[in-house]
VEXNUTOR-977333 format. One record per residue (C-alpha): z, y negated, x; residue number from 1. Coordinates in pm, whole numbers, plus 50000, padded with zeros to 5 digits. Last residue first. Layout:
// residues N
[pt [Z,Y,X],NUM]
...
This chain:
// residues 526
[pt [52162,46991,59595],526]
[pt [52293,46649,59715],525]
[pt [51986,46606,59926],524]
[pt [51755,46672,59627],523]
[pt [51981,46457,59431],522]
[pt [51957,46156,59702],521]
[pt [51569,46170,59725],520]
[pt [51568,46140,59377],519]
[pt [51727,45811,59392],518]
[pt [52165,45726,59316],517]
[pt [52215,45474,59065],516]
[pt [52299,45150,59193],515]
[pt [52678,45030,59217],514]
[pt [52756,44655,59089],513]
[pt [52950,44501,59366],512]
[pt [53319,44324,59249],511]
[pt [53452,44629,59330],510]
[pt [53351,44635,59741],509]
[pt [53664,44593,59885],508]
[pt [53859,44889,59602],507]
[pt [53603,45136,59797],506]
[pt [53274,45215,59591],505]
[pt [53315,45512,59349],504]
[pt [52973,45714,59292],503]
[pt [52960,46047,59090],502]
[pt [52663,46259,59090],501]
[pt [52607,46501,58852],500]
[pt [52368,46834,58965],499]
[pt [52299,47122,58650],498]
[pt [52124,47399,58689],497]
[pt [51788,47627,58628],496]
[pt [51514,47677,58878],495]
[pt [51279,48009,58787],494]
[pt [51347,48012,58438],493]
[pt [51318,47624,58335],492]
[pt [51682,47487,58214],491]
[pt [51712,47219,58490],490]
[pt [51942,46902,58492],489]
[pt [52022,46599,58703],488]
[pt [52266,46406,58648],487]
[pt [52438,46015,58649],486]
[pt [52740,45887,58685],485]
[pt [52888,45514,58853],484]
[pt [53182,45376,58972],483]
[pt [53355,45025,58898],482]
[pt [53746,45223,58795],481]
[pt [53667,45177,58471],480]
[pt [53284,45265,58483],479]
[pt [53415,45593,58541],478]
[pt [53638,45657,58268],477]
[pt [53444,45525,58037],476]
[pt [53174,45805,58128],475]
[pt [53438,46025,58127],474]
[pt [53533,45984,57815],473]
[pt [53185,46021,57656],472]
[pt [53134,46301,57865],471]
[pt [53476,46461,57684],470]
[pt [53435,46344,57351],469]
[pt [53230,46636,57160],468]
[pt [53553,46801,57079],467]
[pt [53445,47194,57179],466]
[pt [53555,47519,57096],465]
[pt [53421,47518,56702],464]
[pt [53055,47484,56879],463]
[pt [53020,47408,57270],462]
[pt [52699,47256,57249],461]
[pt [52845,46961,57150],460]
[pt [52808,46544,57011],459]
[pt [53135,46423,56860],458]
[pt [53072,46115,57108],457]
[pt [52722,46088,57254],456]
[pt [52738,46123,57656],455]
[pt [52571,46448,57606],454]
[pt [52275,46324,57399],453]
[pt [51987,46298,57571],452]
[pt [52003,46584,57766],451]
[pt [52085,46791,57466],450]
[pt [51733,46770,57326],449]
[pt [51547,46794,57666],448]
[pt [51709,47143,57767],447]
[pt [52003,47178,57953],446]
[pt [52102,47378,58228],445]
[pt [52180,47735,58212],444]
[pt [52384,47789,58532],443]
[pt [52306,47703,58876],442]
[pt [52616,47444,58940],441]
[pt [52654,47118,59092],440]
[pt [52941,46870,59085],439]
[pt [52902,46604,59367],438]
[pt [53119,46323,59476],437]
[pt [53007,46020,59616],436]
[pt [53251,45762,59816],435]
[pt [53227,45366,59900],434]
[pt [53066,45134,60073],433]
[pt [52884,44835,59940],432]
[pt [52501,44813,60025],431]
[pt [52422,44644,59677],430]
[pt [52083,44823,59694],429]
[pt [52214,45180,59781],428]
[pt [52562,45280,59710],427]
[pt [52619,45357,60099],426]
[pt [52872,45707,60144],425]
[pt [53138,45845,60208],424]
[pt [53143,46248,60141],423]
[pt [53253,46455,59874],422]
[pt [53125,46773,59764],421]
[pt [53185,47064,59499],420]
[pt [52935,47322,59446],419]
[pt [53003,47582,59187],418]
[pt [52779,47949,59287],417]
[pt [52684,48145,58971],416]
[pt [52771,48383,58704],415]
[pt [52610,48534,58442],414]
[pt [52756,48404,58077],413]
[pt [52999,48237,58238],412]
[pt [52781,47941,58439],411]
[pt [52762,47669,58167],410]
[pt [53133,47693,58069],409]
[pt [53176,47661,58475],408]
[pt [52975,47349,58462],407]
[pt [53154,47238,58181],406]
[pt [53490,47292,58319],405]
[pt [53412,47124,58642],404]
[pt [53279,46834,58458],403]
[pt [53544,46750,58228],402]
[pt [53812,46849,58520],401]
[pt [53655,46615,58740],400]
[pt [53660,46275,58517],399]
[pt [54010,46377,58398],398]
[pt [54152,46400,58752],397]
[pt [53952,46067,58828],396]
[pt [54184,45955,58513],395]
[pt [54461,46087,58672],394]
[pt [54436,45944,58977],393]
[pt [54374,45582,58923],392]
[pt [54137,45478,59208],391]
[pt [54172,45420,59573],390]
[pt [53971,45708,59752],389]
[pt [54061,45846,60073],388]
[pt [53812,45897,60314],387]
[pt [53515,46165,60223],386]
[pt [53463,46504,60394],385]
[pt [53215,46669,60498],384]
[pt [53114,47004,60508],383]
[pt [53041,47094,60136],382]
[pt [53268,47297,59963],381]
[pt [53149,47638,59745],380]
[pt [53311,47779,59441],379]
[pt [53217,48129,59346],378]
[pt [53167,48255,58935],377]
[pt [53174,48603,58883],376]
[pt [53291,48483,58514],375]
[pt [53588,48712,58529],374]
[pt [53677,48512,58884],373]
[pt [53572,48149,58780],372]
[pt [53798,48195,58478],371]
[pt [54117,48294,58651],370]
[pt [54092,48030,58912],369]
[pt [53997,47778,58669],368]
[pt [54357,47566,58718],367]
[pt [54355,47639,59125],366]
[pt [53990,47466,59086],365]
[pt [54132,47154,58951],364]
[pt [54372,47161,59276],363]
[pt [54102,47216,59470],362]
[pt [53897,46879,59389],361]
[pt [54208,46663,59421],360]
[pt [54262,46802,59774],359]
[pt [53877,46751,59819],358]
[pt [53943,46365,59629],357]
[pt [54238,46278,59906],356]
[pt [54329,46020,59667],355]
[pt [54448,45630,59760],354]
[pt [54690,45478,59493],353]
[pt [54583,45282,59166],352]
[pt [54861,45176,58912],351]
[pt [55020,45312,58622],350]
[pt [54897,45690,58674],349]
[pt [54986,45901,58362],348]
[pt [55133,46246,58492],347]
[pt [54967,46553,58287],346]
[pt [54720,46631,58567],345]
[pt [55023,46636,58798],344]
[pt [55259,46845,58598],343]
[pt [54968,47065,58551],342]
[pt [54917,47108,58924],341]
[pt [55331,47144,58972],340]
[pt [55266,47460,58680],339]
[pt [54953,47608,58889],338]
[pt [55141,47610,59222],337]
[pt [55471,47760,59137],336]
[pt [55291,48054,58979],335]
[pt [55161,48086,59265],334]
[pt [55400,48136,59477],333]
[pt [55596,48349,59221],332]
[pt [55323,48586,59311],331]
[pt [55330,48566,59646],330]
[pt [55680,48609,59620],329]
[pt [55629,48911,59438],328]
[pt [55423,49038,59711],327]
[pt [55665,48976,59958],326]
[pt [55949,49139,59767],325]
[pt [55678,49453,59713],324]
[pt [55650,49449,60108],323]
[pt [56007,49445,60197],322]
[pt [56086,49738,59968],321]
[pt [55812,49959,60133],320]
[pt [56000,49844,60465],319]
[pt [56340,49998,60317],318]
[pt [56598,49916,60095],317]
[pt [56660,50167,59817],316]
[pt [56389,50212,59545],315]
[pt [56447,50185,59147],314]
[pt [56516,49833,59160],313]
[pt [56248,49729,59376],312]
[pt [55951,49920,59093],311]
[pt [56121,49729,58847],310]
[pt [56120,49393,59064],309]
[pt [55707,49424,59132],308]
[pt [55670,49525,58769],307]
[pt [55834,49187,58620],306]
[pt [55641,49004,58914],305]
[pt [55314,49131,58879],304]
[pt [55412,49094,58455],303]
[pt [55496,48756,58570],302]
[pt [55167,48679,58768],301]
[pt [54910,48820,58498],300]
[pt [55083,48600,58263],299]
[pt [55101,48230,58404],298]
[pt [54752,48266,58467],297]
[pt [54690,48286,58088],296]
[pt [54906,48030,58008],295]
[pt [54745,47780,58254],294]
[pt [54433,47896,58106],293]
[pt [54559,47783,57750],292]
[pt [54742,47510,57850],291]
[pt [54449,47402,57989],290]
[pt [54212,47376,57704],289]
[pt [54536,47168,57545],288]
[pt [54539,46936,57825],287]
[pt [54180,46889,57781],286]
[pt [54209,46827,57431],285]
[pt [54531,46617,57487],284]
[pt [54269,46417,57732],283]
[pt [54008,46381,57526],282]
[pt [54207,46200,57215],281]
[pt [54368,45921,57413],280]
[pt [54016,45712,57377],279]
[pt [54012,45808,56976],278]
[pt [54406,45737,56922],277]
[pt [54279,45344,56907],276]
[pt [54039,45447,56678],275]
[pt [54271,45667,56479],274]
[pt [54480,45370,56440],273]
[pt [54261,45177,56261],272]
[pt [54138,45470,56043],271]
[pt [54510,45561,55933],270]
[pt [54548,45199,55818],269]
[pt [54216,45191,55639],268]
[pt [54366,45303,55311],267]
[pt [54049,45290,55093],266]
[pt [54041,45055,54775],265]
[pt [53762,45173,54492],264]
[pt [53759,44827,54248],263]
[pt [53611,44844,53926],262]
[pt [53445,44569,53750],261]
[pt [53390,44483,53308],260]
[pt [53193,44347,53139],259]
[pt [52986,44104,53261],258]
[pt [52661,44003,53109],257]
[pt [52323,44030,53198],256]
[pt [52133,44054,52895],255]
[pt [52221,44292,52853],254]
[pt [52566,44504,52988],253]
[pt [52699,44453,53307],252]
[pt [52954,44673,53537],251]
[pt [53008,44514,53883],250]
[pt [53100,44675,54185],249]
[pt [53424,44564,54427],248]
[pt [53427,44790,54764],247]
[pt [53781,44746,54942],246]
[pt [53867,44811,55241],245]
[pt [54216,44818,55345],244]
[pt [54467,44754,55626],243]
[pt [54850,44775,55428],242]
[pt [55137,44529,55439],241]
[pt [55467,44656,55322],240]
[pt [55664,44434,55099],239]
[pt [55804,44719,54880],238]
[pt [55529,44730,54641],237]
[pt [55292,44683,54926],236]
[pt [55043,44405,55027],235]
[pt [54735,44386,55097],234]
[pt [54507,44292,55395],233]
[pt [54159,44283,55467],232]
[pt [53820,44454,55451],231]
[pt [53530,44329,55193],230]
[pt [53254,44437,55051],229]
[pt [53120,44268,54689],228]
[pt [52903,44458,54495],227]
[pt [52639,44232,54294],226]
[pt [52569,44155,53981],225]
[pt [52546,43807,53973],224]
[pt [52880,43770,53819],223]
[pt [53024,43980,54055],222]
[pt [52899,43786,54354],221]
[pt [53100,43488,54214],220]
[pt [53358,43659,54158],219]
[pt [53399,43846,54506],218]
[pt [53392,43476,54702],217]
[pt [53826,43461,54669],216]
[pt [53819,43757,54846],215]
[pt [53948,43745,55198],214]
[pt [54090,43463,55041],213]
[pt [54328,43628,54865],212]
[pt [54501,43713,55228],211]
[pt [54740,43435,55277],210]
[pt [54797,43450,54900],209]
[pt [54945,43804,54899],208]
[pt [54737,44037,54746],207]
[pt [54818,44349,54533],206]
[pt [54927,44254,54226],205]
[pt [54843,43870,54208],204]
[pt [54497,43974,54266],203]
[pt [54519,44261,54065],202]
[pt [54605,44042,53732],201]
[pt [54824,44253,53556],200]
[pt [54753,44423,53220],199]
[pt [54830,44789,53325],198]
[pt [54982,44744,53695],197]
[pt [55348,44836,53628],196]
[pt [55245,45108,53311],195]
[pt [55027,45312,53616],194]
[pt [55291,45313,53864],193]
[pt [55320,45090,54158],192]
[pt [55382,45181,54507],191]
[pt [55047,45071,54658],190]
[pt [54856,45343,54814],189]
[pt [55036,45636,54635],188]
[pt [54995,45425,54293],187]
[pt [54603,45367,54347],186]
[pt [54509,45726,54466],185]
[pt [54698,45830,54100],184]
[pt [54466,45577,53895],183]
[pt [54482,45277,53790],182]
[pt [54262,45128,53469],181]
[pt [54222,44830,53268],180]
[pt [54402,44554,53554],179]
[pt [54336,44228,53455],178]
[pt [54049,44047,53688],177]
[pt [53923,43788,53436],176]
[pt [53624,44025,53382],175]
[pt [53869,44316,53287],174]
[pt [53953,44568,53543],173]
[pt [53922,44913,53636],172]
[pt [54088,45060,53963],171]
[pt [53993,45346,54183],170]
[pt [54239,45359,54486],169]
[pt [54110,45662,54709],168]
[pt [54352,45926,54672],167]
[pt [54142,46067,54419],166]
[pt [54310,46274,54205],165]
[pt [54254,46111,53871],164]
[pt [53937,45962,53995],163]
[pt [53800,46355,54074],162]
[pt [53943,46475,53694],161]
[pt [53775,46194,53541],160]
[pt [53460,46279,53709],159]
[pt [53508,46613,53593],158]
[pt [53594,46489,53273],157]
[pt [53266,46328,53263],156]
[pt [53069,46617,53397],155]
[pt [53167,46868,53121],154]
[pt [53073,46615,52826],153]
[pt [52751,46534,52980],152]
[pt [52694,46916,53037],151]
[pt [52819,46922,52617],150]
[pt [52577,46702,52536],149]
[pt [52275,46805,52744],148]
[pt [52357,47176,52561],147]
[pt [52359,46993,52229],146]
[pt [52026,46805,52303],145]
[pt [51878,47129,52475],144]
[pt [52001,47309,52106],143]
[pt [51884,47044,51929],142]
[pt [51516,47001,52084],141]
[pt [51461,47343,52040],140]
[pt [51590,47362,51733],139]
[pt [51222,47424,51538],138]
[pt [51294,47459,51161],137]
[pt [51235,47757,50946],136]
[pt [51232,47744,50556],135]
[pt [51335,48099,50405],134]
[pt [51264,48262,50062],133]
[pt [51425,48622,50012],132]
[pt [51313,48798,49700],131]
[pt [51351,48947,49403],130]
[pt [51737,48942,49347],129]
[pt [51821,49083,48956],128]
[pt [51963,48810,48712],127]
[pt [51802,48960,48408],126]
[pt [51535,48679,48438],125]
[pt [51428,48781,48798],124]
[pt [51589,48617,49086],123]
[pt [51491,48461,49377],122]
[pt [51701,48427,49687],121]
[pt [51745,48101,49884],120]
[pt [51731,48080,50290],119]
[pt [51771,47745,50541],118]
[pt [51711,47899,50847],117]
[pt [51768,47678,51196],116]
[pt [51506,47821,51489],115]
[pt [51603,47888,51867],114]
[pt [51300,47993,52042],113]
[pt [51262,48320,52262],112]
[pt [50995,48441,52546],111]
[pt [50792,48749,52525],110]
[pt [50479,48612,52506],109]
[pt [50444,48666,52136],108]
[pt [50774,48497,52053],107]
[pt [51068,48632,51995],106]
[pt [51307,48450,51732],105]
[pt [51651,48333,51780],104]
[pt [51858,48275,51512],103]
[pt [52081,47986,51372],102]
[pt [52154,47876,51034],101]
[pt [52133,47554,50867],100]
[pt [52123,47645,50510],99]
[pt [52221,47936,50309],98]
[pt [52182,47993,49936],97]
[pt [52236,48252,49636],96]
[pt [52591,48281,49771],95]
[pt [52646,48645,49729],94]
[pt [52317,48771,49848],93]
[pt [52287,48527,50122],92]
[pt [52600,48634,50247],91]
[pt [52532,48963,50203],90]
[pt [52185,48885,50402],89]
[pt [52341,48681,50683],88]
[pt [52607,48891,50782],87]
[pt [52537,49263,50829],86]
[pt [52165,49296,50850],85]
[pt [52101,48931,50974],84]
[pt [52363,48931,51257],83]
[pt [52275,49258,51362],82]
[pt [51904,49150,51414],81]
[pt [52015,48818,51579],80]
[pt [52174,49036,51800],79]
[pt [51896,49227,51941],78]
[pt [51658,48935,51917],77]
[pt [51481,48835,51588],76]
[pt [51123,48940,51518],75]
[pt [51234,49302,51391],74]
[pt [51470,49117,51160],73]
[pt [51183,48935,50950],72]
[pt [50991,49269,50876],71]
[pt [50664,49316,50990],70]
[pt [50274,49412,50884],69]
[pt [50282,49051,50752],68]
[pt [50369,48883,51022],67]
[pt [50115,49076,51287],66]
[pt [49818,49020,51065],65]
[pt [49872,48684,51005],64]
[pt [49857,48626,51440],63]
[pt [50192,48564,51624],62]
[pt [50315,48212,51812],61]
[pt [50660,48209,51604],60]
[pt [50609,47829,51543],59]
[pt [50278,47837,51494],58]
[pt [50261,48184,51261],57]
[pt [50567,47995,51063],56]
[pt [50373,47631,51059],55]
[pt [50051,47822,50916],54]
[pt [50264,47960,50613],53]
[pt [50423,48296,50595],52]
[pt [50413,48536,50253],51]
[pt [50468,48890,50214],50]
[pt [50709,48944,50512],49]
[pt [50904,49223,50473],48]
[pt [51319,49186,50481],47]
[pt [51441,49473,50277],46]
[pt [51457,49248,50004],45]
[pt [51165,49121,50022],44]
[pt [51010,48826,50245],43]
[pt [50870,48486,50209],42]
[pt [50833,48315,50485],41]
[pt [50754,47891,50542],40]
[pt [50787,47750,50919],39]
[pt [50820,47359,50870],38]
[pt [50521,47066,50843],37]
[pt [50498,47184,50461],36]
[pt [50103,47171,50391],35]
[pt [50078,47532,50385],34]
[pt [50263,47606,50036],33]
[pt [50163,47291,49885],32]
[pt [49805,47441,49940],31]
[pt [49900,47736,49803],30]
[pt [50082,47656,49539],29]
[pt [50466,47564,49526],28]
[pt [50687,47679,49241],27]
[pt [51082,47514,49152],26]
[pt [51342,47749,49047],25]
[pt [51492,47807,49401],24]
[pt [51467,47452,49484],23]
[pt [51604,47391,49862],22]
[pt [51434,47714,49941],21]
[pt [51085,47608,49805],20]
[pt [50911,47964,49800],19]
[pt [50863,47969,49378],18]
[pt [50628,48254,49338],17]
[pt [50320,48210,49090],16]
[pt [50128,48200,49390],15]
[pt [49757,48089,49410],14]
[pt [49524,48301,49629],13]
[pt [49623,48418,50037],12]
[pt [49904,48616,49979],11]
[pt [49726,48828,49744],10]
[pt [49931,48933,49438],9]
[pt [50222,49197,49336],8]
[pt [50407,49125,49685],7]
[pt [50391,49514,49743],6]
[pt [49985,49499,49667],5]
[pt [49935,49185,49882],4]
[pt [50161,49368,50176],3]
[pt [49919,49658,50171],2]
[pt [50000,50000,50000],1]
């Protein structure tokens, strides 16, 4: 039996069936039937489509011939299906109507689109249901409008929840500069709670009137529309002054008007004296990397030591017993050596004095001892040696350790020969005398990238294990006490390595502006 036969008339001709859902009772004819701009269906009980309008096929992208040899459910998803057999319908059937609800029908291509149903049922004259009439509305544009509502939703109390916690100072104010809102950053900066500041005027709040000038121009600027940057000085619940910035931005409605400002205020207290802390910073780090191999070499000599007096304990006194005391001396010896070599490194030098720089030299190579021998790493001295040096010793103790530790760093993956010179020396062009100290090593070298980078601060090849600062520092360092530093570097397969040269002139000839040393010098040095 075809669908026109079931229906009790052709689908296509003029219907006698009433298919306006929102007027059970009321006909449409054919052509009122298509005209409607929604998806029409008409379906029996069981849910077989007799009748579907052009805007139904459109909407559901499927041919006549599909709709009508289907029921309504099998075009709904899995659990839309359920939904209809065991919800919808008995509903429908008790109610007489339904409107506004949601399904999701399959398209042709596979893909779904949300629809709203509005559904009557028609009865015969003894009362008995006929058939199902539904109108079918595209919500594709409400359900991304509801799902862009409730995102919007989501992300503003996000934002809310990120001022609330921010311990930034995010305040909202009125155009006459009364405080609207103050959030949690804003009380731990300032002292005052959130009912203190509602309704005062921040200036007055905040600023003391030595410092309101720092942004008596933000107004004006506000009014144009314009953020307003400033950095100055407010004041404290209890008195306290505290270094800010402070970023003012305007919020204007049309045609230009404003509204309403907020105010983000940063502690910069913390910033200020990290700065100064900045220049300090290198040398705790290096201090710290040599705790670490101080602590190491501390170990291996102790448990020598710990053994050395076991085994002596257990023996009676005899020449074998002599020997072991002298080895744990030795031991001891050195232990001795390494901790008065940190003491000296640690010691802050208040005035210049004159430095043996190859004593200097091997007492920063007593520190790497234990590195330089897992590392297969030898340390060679040139011939010569320089006069003393006058110069603040522990920053040229800084200056050496920085680049003895990177050249070594750049030498333990396969080992390598360290060679450390000093020797007097003519800084060329100004002619002043002075002393040059070398650092090579044959290790990786650098390629182009790093080279021009490594006096960079925070810049590292070093990863999680290294600060970034400690070039930087030295390179301060140097210029400090009137010297000079420069390198050469190789990462090519054949000749790899890494030559700085370091040039001091003698306290006489200060005032003299050291030249950089020529390539004739490095190739000497090397």
């Amino acid at each position: 039996m075809s669908a026109s036969e079931r229906s009790g008339g052709s689908h296509t001709g003029d219907a006698a069936i009433p298919v306006d859902p929102q007027a059970p009772g009321g006909p449409l004819n054919s052509s009122d039937f298509e005209a409607v701009p929604c998806g029409l269906l008409v379906l029996t009980m069981d849910g077989l489509i007799v009748r579907a309008n052009a805007g139904f096929l459109a909407l559901a992208g499927i041919s006549s011939e599909k709709a009508f040899s289907s029921r309504f459910q099998q075009l709904l998803t899995r659990s839309g299906t359920i939904y209809y057999d065991t919800h919808f319908l008995p509903v429908l059937l008790l109610r007489g109507i339904l409107k506004e609800v949601a399904f999701d029908i399959l398209l042709g291509s596979g893909a779904r689109i949300p629809v709203l149903v509005n559904a009557t049922v028609s009865r015969d004259l003894d009362g008995n249901a006929r058939e199902i009439r539904l109108a079918l509305f595209d919500a594709s544009e409400r359900r991304q409008y509801e799902r862009d509502i409730l995102q919007a939703g989501k992300e503003a109390e996000r934002m809310a929840e990120v001022v609330r916690r921010s311990t930034d100072a995010i305040i909202t104010l009125t155009p006459n500069g009364s405080v609207q809102g103050w959030n949690h950053g804003a009380e731990l900066i300032f002292g005052f709670s959130q009912d203190e500041a509602m309704g005062q005027s921040l200036l007055c709040l905040i600023f003391s009137e030595e410092h309101q000038k720092d942004v008596s121009e933000a107004a004006a600027a506000l009014e144009q529309g314009k953020d307003f940057l400033a950095e100055t000085v407010c004041m404290h619940k209890s008195g306290r002054e505290i270094e800010v910035s402070i970023n003012f931005t305007p919020h204007m409605e049309a045609p230009g008007n404003l509204v309403a400002y907020s105010a983000i205020i940063r502690d910069a207290t913390a910033r200020r004296v990290a700065e100064r802390a900045l220049l300090q910073s290198e040398k705790l780090a290096s201090v710290g990397r040599l705790a670490s191999s101080i602590a190491h070499e501390i170990n291996n000599p102790l448990e020598s030591v710990t053994n050395l007096l076991y085994i002596l304990n257990t023996q009676t006194a005899d020449p074998g017993a002599k020997s072991l005391i002298s080895v744990a001396q030795e031991e001891l010896g050195r232990v001795s050596q390494i901790t008065t070599q940190t003491l000296r490194f640690h010691r802050q030098s208040s005035s210049r004095t004159h430095v043996e720089v190859k004593s200097l030299l091997e007492s920063i190579l007593a520190l790497y001892r234990g590195r330089m021998r897992n590392s297969d790493i030898a340390a060679v001295f040139g011939h010569r040696e320089s006069s003393a040096l006058l110069c603040f010793d522990s920053e040229l103790r800084q200056i050496l350790t920085n680049l003895i530790g990177n050249a070594i760093d750049a030498m333990r993956a396969r080992g390598g020969r360290l060679t450390l010179r000093s020797r007097d020396a003519t800084i060329w062009s100004t002619g002043a005398k002075g002393v040059r100290i070398t650092i090579a090593d044959n290790g990786c070298g650098m390629d182009k990238a790093t080279r021009g980078r490594i006096f960079e601060p925070f810049f590292t090849t070093k990863g999680i294990n290294g600060t970034g600062l400690g070039l930087w520092v030295s390179q301060d360092l140097v210029a400090k006490n009137h010297g000079s530093i420069r390198f050469r570097t190789s990462d090519r397969n054949d000749r790899h390595g890494t030559v700085f040269l370091l040039s001091f002139p003698h306290a006489s000839s200060h005032h003299k502006q050291p030249q950089q040393p020529s390539d004739e010098e490095y190739r000497h040095e090397r």
